[in-house]
N, C-alpha and C positions, 0 to 999 in steps of 0.2 A: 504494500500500500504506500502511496507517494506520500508523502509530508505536506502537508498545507502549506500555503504559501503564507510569509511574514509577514503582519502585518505593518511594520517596519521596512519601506523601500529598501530601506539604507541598512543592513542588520549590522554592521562595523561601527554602525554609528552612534552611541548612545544619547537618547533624544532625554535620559531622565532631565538633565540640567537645562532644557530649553523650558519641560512642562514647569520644571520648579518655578524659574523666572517668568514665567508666564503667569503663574499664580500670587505673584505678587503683585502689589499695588504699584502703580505709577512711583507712588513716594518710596517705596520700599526699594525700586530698582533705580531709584536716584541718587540714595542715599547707599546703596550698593556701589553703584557708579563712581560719587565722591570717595569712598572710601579704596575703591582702587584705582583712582585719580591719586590719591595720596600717597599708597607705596608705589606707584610708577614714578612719580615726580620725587619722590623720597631716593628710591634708586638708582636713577638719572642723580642727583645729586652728589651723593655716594660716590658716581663710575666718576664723575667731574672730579672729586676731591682726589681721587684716588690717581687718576690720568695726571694730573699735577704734582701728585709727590712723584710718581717717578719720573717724570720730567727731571727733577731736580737729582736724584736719585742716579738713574743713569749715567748722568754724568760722568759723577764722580768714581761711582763703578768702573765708566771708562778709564779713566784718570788711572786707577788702581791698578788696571790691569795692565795701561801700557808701561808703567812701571817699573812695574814685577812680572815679566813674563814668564 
């Protein structure tokens, strides 16, 4: 006997996280939204800080090595 057909197009795809967000309120997926607005923009800040130390970093690393080789 053949297996019924999915009622899922996609079966690779798990659609749970679409229904969940879907049952939320306008507000609920705004304030979802903000709040990972804020570790993206938190993270982006981070990679900034971080691309800048070793800027400085480097350097001197180089420095070190031509050196002491």
């Amino acid at each position: 006997m053949p297996t019924p057909p999915s009622k899922n197009p996609f079966p690779d795809f798990d659609v749970s996280l679409l229904e969940t967000n879907l049952g939320l309120t306008v507000q609920e997926r705004l304030l979802a939204h903000d709040a990972a607005l804020e570790v993206v923009l938190e993270l982006r800040r981070v990679g900034e800080m971080l691309r800048e130390e070793q800027k400085t970093i480097i350097p001197s690393k180089k420095r070190e090595f031509e050196q002491n080789p």
